[in-house]
C-alpha positions as CSV (number, residue, x, y, z in Angstrom):
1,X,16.7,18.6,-19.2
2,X,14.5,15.8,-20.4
3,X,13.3,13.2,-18.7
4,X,15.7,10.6,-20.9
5,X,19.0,13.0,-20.3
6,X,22.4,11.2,-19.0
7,X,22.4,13.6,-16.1
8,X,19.8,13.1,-13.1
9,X,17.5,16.4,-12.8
10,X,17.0,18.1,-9.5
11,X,13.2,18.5,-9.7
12,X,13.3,14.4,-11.2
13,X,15.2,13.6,-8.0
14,X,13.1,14.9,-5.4
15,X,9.9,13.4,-4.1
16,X,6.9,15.6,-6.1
17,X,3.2,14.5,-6.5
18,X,1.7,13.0,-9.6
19,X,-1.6,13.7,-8.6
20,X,-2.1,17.3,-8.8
21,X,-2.8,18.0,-12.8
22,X,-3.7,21.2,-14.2
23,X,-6.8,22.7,-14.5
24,X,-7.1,22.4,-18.1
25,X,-6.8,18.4,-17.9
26,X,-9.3,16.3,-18.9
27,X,-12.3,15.0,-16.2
28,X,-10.7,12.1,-15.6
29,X,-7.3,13.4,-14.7
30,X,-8.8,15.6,-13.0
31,X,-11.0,13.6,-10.7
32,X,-8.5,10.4,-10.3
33,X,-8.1,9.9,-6.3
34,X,-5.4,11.1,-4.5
35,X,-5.7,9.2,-1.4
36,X,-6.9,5.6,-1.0
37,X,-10.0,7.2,1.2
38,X,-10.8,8.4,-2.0
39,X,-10.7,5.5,-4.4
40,X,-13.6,3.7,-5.3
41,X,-13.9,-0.3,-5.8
42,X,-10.9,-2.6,-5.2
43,X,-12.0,-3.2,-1.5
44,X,-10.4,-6.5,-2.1
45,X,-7.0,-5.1,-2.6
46,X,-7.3,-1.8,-0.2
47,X,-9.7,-2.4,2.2
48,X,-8.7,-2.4,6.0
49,X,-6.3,-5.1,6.7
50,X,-6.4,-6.5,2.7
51,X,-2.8,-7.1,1.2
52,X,-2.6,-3.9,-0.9
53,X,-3.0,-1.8,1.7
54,X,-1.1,-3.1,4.2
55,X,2.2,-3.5,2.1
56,X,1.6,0.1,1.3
57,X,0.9,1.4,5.4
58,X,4.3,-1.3,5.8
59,X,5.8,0.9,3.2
60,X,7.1,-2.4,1.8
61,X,9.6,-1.3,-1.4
62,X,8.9,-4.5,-3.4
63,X,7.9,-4.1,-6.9
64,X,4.2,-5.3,-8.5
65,X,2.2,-5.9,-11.6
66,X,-1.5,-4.5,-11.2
67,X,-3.5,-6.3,-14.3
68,X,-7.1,-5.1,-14.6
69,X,-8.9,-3.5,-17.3
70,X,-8.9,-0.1,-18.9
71,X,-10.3,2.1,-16.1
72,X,-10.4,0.5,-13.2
73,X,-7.5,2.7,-11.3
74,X,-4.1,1.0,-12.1
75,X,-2.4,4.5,-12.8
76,X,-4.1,5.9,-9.8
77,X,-3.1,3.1,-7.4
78,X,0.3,3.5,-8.4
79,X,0.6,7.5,-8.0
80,X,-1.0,7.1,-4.4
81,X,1.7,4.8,-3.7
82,X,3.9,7.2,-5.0
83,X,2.3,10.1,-3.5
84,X,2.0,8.0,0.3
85,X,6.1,6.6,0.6
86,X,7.1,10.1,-0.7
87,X,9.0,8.2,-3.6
88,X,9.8,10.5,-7.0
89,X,7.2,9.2,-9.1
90,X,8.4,8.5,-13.4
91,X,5.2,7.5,-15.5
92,X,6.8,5.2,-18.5
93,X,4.8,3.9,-21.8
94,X,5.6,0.9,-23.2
95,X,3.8,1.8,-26.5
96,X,6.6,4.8,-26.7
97,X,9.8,3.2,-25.4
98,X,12.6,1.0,-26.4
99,X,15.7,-0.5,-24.3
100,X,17.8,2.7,-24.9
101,X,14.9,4.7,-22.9
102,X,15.4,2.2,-20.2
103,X,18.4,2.1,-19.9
104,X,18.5,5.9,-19.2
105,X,15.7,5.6,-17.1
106,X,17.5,3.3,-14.7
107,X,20.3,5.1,-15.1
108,X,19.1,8.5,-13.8
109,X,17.4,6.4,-11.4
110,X,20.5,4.7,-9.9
111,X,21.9,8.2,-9.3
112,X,19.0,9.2,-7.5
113,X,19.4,6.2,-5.4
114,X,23.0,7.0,-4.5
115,X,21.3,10.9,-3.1
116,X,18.7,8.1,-1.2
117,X,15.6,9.2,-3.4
118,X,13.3,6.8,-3.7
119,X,12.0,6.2,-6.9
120,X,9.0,4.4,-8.8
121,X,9.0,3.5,-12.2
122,X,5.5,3.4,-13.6
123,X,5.1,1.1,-16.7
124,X,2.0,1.4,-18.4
125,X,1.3,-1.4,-20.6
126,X,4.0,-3.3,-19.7
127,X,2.8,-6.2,-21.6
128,X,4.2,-4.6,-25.4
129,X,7.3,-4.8,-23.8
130,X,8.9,-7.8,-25.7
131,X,11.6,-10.2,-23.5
132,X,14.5,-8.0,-24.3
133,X,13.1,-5.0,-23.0
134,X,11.9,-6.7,-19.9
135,X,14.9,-7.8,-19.1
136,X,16.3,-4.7,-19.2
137,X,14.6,-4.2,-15.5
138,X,15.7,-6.8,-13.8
139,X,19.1,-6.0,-12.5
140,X,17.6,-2.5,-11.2
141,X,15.1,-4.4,-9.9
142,X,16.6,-7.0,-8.5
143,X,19.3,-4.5,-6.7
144,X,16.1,-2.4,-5.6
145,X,17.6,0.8,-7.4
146,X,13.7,0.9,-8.6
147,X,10.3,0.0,-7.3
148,X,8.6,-1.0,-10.7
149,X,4.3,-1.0,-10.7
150,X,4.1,-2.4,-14.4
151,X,0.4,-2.0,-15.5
152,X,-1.5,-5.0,-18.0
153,X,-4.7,-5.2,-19.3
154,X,-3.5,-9.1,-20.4
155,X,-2.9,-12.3,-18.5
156,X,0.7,-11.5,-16.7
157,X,1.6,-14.9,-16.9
158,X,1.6,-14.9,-20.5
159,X,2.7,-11.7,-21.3
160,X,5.6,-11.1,-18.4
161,X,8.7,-12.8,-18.4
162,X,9.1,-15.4,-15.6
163,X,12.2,-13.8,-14.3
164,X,10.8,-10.5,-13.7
165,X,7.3,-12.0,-12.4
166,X,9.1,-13.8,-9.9
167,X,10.6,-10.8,-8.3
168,X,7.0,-8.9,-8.2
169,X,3.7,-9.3,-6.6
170,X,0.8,-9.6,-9.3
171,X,-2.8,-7.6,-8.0
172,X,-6.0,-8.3,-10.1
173,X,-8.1,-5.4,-10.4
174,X,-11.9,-5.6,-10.9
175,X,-14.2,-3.6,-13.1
176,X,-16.7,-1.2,-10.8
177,X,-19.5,-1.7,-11.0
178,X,-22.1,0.6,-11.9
179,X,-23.3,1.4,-9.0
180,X,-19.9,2.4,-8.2
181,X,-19.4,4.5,-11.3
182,X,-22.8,6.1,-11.2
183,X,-21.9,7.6,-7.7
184,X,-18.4,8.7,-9.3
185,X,-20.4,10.2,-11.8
186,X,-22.7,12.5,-9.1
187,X,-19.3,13.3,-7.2
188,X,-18.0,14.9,-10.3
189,X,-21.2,16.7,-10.9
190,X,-21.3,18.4,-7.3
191,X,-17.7,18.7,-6.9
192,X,-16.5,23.0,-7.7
193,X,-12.9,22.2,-7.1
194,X,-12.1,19.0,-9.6
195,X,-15.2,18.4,-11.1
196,X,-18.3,20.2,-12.9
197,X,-19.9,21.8,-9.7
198,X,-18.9,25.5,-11.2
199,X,-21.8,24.7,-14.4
200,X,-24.5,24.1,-11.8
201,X,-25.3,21.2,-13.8
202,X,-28.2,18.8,-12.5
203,X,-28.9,15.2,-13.9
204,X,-31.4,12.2,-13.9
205,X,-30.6,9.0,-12.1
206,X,-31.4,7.2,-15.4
207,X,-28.7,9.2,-17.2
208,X,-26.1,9.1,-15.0
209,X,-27.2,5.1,-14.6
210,X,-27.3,4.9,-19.0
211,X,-23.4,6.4,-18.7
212,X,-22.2,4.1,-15.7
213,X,-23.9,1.0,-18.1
214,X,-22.1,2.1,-21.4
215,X,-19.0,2.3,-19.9
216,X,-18.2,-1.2,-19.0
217,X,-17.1,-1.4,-15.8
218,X,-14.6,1.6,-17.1
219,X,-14.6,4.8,-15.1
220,X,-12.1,7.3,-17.2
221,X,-14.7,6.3,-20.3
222,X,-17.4,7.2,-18.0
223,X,-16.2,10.4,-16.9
224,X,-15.4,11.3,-20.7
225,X,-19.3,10.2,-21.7
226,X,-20.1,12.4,-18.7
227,X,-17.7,15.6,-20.1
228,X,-19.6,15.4,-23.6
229,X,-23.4,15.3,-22.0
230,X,-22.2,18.2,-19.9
231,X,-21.2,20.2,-23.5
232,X,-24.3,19.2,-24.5
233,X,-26.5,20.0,-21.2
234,X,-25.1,23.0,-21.1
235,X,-26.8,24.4,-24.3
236,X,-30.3,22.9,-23.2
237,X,-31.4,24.3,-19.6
238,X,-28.0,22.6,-18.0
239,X,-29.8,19.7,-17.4
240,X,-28.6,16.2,-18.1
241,X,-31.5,13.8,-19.7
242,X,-31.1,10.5,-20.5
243,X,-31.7,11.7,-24.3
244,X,-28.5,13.6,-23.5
245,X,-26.6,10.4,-21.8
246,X,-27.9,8.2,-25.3
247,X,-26.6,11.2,-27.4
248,X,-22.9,11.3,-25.9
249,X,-23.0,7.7,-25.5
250,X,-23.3,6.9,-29.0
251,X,-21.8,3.8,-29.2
252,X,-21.3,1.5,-26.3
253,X,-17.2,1.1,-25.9
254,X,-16.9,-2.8,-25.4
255,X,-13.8,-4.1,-23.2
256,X,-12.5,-6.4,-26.2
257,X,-9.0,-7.3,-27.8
258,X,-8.9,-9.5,-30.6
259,X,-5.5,-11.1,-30.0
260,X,-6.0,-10.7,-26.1
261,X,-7.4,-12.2,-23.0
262,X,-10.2,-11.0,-23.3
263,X,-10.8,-12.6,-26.5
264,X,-10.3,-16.2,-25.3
265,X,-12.8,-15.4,-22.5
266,X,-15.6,-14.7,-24.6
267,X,-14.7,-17.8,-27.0
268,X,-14.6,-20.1,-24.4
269,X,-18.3,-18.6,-22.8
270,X,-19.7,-19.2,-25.7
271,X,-17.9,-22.7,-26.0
272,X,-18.9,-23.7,-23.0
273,X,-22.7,-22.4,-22.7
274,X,-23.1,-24.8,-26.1
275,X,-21.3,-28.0,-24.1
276,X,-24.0,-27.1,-21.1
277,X,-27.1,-27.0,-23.4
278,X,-27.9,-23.5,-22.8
279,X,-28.8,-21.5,-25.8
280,X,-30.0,-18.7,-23.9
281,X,-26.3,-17.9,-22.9
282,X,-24.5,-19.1,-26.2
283,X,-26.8,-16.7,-28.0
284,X,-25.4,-14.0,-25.6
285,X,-22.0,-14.6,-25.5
286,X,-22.1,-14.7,-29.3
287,X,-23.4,-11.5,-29.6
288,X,-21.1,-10.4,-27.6
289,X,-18.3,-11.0,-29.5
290,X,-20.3,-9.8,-32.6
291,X,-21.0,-6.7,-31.0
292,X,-17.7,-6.2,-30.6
293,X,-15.9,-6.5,-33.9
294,X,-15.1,-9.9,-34.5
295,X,-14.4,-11.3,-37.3
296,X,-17.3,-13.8,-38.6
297,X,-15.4,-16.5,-40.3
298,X,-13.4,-16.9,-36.7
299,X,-16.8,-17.5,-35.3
300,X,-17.8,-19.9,-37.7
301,X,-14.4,-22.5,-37.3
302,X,-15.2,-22.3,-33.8
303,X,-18.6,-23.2,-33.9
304,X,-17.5,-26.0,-36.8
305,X,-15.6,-27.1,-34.1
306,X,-17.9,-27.4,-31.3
307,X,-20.2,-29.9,-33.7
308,X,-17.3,-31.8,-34.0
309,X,-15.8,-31.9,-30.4
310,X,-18.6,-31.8,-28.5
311,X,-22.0,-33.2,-30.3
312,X,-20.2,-35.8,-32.2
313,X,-21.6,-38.8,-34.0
314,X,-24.5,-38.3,-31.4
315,X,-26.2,-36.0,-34.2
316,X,-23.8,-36.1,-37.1
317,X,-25.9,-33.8,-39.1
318,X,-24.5,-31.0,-36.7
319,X,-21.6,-30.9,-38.6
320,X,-23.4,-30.2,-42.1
321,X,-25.6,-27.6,-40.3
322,X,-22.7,-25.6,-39.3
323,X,-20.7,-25.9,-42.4
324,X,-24.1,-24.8,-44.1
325,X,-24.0,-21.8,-41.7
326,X,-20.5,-21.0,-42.3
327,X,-21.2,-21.2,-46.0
328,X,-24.0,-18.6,-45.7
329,X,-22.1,-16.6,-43.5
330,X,-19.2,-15.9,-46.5
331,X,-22.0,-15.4,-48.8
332,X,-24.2,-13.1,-47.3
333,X,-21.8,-11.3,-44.7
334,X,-22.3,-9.3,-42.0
335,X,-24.8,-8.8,-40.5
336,X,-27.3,-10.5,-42.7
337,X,-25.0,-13.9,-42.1
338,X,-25.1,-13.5,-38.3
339,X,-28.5,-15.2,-37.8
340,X,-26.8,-18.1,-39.6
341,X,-24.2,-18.3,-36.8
342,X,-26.9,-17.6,-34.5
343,X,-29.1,-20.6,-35.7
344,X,-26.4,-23.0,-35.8
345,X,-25.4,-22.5,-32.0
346,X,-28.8,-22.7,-30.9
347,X,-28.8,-26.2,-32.4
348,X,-25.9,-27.5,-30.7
349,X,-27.1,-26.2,-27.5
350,X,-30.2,-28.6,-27.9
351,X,-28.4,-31.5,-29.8
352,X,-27.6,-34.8,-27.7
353,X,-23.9,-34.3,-26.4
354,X,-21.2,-36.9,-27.2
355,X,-16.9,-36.4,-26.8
356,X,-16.8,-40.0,-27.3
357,X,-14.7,-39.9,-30.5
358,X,-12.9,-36.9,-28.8
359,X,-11.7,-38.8,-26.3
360,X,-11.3,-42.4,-28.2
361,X,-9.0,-40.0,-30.9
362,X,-7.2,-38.3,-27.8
363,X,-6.0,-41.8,-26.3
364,X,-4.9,-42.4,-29.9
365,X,-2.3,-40.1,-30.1
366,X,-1.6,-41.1,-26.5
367,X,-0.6,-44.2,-27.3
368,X,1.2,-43.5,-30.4
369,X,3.5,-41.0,-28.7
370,X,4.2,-43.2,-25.5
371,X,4.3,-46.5,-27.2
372,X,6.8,-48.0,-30.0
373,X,5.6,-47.5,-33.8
374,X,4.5,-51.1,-34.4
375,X,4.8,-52.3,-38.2
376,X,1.3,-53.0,-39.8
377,X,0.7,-56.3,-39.3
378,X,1.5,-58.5,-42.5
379,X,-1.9,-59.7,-43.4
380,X,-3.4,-55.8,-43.5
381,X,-0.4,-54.8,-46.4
382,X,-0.8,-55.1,-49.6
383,X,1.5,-57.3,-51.8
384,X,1.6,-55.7,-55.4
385,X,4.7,-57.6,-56.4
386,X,6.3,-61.4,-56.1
387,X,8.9,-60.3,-54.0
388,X,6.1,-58.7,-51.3
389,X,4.1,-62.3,-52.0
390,X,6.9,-64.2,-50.9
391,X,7.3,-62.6,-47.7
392,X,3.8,-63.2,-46.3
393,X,2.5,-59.3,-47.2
394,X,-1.7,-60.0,-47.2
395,X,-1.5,-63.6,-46.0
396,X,-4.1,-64.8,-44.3
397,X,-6.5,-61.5,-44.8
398,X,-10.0,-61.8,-44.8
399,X,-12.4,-60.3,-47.3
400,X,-15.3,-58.6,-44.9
401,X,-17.7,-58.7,-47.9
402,X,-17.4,-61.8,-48.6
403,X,-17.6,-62.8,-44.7
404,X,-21.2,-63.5,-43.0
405,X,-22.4,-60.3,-41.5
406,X,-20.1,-58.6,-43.0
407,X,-17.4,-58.8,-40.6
408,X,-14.3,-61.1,-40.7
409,X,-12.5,-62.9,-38.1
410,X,-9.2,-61.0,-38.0
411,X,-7.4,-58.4,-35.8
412,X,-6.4,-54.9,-37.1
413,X,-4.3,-53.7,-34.5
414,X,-0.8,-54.9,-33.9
415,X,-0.2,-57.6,-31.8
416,X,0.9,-55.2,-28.8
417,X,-2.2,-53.5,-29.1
418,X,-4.6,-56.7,-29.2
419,X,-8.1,-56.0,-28.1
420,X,-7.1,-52.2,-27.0
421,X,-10.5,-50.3,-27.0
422,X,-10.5,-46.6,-27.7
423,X,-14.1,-45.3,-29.0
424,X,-16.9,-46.0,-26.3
425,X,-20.1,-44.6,-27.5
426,X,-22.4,-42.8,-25.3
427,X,-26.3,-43.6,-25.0
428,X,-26.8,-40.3,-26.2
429,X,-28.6,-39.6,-29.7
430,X,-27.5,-41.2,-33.0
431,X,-24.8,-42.5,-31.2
432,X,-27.0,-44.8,-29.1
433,X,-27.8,-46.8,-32.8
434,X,-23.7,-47.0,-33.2
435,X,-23.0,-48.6,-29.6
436,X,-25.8,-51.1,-30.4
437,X,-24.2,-51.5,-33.6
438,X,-21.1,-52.3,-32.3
439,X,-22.1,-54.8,-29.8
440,X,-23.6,-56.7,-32.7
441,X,-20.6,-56.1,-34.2
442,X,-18.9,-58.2,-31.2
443,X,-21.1,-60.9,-31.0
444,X,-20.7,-61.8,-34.6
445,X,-16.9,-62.0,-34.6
446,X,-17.2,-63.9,-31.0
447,X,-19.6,-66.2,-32.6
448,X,-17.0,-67.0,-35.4
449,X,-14.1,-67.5,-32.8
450,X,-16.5,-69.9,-30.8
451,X,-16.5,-67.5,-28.1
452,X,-19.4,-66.6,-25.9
């Protein structure tokens, strides 16, 4: 019977191990840890005496979301868990599942439930499960017919629904490091059983470290790097170079989702190393991103947007520059267009630094969406007809040319909003000539109210 049957099958009922795979499997499969002795990194989670670990010694049946990056041993945590509380162990993908697989999931096991078999419900992705489907979980979770371990690579609090994140514990998973992975890299090597020890393989340090670098923090892309090199090794001398490590490498594998977390991270590093004045970092955190795939144009609004959120009228001419940049960047294209990008960071990392008008535009909208919509005062309207004439529209305004200095003596704001002050410019740059400007600005229309 299939996994998705009505009817509950014996061998799905009873308590087996997920971590025994064939010999045939891939490195990775077969290397993955089978006891948390075993695992490597995450000492924050399973370490002696951290959380993980002792809900797992307390053999505590609550559900939990592990979100980490690819690689980092979410699938393995939750098969030792599995494998430790002697629970039946179902591996579910979201990417291949809908709510009528669910619901025969839970089904089969609510049944094994009622012949007191434990069960836990691995969801892999569980963040392309849309509301709907998640839902589906809850009264089997809730009820404690399942133990669910839902696996993320995004932000759980975006991508699970509050009612089911409420009833589980969220762990964060770190990338290893690669130390870490180089170490997993010589176990595999040396080890007969699991590993590669049977092709008497031997490697160099900066190989192994080359690999455990290209793989970003990422362990099963590691140990697939290392599979290749060993095909290759094994036609010259079985020996692993660090030639051999570029070769299999090919292309570094960059942790990066377009639409995901992982996107916003980088966007706001490189955001943020421009606001700080360090071009050093903006230069890397926008290569990054190029490095990765994305798509120039994006780039470009967001760095037309830094100029004008974050330099301001402290060096107007930031704005031009990066709408010059973005210009050349649709002409030219990748990657000739990059160093336009490239060129127009660097500036706004050394530009002077205002949010003045930010800020002044931000209490704006404050106002207007906590205050009442005052009319426009009667002297600022226009009065194109008799009618408009003879109800006072444009009485009493004031012509600023014709004024001395160029300024009148008349209010623009409604009466409410008399002498509200939104824009303060900073001593910073070009904007240092505007804040002078508008004190002289002040003293002229005190001078013409008799004011001091």
């Amino acid at each position: 019977m299939s996994l998705f049957d009505s009817q509950p099958d014996e061998a799905m009922l009873s308590p087996k191990s997920p971590l025994h795979p064939p010999p045939g499997a891939p490195l990775a499969e077969r290397m993955r840890p089978r006891t948390l002795e075993e695992l490597s990194g995450q000492e924050h989670l399973v370490g002696p005496g951290k959380p993980l670990r002792v809900q797992i010694e307390r053999d505590d049946a609550s559900s939990m979301i592990f979100w980490g990056p690819p690689g980092v041993g979410k699938t393995t945590l939750a098969k030792i868990i599995a494998e430790t509380t002697h629970a039946s162990f179902i591996e579910f993908s979201a990417v291949l599942s809908g709510i009528k697989e669910i619901k025969q999931v839970m089904a089969t096991a609510a049944k094994a439930a009622e012949l007191h078999s434990r069960t836990i419900l691995f969801v892999d992705e569980i963040h392309r499960f849309n509301k709907a489907q998640q839902d589906a979980f809850l009264p089997y979770v809730e009820r404690g017919t399942i133990r669910l371990i839902g696996a993320t690579t995004e932000n759980p609090s975006f991508e699970i629904i509050s009612a089911l994140l409420s009833r589980c514990r969220v762990y964060v998973l770190k990338p290893l490091s690669d130390e870490q992975i180089a170490n997993l890299l010589k176990r595999a090597l040396a080890d007969r059983a699991r590993g590669l020890g049977a092709l008497e393989l031997t490697a160099d340090d900066d190989a192994l470290e080359l690999i455990a670098g290209y793989s970003s923090g990422d362990c099963r892309n590691a140990y697939n790097t290392l599979e290749v090199a060993a095909q290759l090794a094994a036609e010259n001398g079985r020996h692993i170079t660090k030639a051999i490590a570029a070769e299999a490498v090919q292309k570094r594998v960059l942790m990066y989702d377009k639409q995901g977390e992982e996107h916003y991270n980088l966007i706001s590093a490189l955001h943020k190393s421009v606001r700080n004045s360090d071009p050093d970092a903006a230069l890397y955190w926008l290569g990054r991103m190029f490095a990765a795939g994305e798509d120039p144009l994006y780039l470009a609004r967001r760095i037309v947007r830094m100029a004008i959120e974050d330099i301001g009228l402290a060096a107007p001419e930031a704005l031009n520059l990066c709408l010059s940049a973005r210009d050349a960047m649709d002409f030219l294209g990748s990657p000739e267009g990059d160093l336009a990008l490239a060129e127009a960071v660097v500036y706004l990392c050394l530009a002077p630094k205002s949010n003045a008008v930010y800020i002044a535009y931000g209490a704006v909208r404050e106002e207007i969406e906590h205050t009442r919509q005052e009319p426009v005062p009667l002297h600022l309207r226009n009065a194109p007809t008799r009618l408009m004439k003879e109800l006072d529209y444009g009485k009493g305004y004031r012509y600023a040319h014709d004024e001395e200095g160029k300024v009148a003596d008349m209010d623009c704001l409604p009466e409410s909003l008399k002498g509200r002050s939104y824009y303060q410019p900073t001593q910073e740059g070009r904007e240092k000539l505007l804040a002078q400007r508008m004190e002289e600005i002040r003293r002229i229309r005190a001078a013409k109210r008799g004011g001091s």
